[in-house]
C-alpha positions as CSV (number, residue, x, y, z in Angstrom):
1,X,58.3,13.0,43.9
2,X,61.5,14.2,46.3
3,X,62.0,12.3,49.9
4,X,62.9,16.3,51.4
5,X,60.6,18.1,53.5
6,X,59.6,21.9,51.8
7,X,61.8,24.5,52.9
8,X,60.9,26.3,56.0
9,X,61.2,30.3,56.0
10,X,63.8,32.1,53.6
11,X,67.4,32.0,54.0
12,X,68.9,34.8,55.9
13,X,71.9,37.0,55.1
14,X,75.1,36.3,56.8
15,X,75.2,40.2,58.1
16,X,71.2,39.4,59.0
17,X,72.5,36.4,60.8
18,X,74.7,37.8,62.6
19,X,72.4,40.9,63.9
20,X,70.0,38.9,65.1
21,X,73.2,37.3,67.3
22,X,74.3,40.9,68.4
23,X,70.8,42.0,69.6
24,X,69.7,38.3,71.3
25,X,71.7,38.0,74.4
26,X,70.1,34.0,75.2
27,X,70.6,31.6,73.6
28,X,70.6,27.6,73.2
29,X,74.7,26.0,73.5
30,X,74.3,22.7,72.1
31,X,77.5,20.3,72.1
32,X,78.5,16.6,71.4
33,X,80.9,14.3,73.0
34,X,80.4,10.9,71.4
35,X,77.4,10.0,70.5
36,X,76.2,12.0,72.8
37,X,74.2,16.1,72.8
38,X,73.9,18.3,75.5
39,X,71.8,21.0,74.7
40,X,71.4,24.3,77.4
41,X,69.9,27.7,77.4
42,X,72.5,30.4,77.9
43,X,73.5,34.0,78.4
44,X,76.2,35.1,76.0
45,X,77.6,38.3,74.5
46,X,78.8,38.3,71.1
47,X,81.6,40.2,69.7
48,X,81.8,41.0,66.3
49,X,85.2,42.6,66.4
50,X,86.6,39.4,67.4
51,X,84.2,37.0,65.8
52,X,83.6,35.1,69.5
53,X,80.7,34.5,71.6
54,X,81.5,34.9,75.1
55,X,79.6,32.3,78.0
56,X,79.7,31.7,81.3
57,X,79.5,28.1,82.6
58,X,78.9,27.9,86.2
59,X,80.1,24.2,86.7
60,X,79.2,22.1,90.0
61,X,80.3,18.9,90.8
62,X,80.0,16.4,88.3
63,X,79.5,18.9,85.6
64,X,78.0,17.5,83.0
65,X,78.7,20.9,80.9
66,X,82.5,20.4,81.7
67,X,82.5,16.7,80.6
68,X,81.3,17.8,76.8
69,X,83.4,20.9,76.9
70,X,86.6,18.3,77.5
71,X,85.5,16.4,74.4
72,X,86.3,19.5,72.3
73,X,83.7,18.6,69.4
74,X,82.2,21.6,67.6
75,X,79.8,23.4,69.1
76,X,76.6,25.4,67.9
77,X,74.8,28.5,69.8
78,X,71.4,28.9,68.2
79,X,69.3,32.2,69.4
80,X,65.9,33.0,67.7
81,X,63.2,36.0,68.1
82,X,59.4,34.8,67.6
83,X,56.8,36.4,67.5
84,X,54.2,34.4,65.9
85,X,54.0,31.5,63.2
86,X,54.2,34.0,60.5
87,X,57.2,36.7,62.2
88,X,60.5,35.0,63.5
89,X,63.9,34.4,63.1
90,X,66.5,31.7,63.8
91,X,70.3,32.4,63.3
92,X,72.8,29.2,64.1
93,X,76.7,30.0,64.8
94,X,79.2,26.7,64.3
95,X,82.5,27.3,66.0
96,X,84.8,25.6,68.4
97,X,84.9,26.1,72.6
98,X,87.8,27.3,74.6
99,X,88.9,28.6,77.8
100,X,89.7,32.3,78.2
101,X,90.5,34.5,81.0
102,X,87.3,36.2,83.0
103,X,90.0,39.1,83.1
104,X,89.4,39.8,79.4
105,X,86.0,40.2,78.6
106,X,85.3,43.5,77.4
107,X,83.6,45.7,80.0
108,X,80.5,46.4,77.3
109,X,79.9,42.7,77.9
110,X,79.7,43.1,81.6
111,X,75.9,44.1,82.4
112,X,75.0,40.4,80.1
113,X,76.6,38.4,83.3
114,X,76.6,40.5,86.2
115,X,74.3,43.7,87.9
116,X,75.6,47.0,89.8
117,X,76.7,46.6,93.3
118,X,74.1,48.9,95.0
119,X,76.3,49.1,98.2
120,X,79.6,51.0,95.8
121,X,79.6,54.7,95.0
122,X,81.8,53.7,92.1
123,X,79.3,53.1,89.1
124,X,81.9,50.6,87.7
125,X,81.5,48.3,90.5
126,X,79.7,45.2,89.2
127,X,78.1,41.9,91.6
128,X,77.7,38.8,90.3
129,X,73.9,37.8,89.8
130,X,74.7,34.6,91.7
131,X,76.7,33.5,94.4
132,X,78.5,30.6,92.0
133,X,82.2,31.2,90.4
134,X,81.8,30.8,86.3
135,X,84.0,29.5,84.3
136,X,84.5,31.5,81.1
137,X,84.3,30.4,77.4
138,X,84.3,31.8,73.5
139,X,82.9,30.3,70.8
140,X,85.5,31.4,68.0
141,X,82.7,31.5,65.3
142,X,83.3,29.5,62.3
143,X,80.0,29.6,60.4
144,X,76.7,31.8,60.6
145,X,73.6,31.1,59.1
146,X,69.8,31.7,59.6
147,X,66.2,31.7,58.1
148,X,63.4,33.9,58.8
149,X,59.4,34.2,57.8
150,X,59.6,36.7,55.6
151,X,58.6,39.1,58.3
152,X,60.8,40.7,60.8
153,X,59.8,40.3,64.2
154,X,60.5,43.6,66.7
155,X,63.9,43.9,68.3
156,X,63.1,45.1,71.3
């Protein structure tokens, strides 16, 4: 007799792994600062090229968020797709958190954070969905892994 639980799902490719991250665009950001977690559903955008996940934090006062990003612990962004008990996916990227300029995120990863300015002839103009200033992050990805049913849920 063993003392682990039965495996759950099948093991997914790294290149299947990271898929699922290039077609999910929420996710869950979960960080640590002691012995503490902070776990929060997220918009990101991931970029292969660079091997980063881009967020937004939008940080009041008192931040919580900006407390655990200060502790500079690894983080983990976990997005999944399910359908049912028998079609889903789960894919986990490990990396570590750091500042970046709001200046360079790549204007393909614009229409994740913001909306079109219906007021500007100029198709390029973008409005932010909120009135709040963000503070902008990348995950430099470390590690990918995932599992999966068995049977691939749509990808809508």
């Amino acid at each position: 007799m063993t003392d682990r639980p039965p495996s759950v799902g099948n093991e997914m490719s790294e290149s299947d792994a990271r898929s699922l991250l290039d077609h999910s665009f929420t996710g869950v950001l979960s960080m640590a600062a002691g012995s503490q977690g902070y776990g929060l559903p997220m918009s990101y955008q991931y970029d292969r090229e660079e091997n980063r996940i881009v967020v937004g934090f939008v940080n009041g006062p008192g931040s919580k968020k900006e407390a655990f990003v200060k502790a500079g612990a690894e983080v983990t962004m976990t997005v999944y797709n399910y359908e049912d008990v028998d079609v889903w996916e789960s894919a986990v990227a490990t990396g570590t958190l750091s500042p970046i300029n709001g200046n360079a995120i790549p204007e393909e990863f614009v229409p994740v954070f913001f909306t079109r300015d219906p007021e500007s002839a100029d198709e390029k103009q973008w409005s932010d969905l909120d009135d709040w200033e963000r503070e902008w992050y990348e995950i430099r990805v470390t590690d990918v892994s995932g599992r999966h049913s068995g049977r691939a849920p749509r990808r809508d």
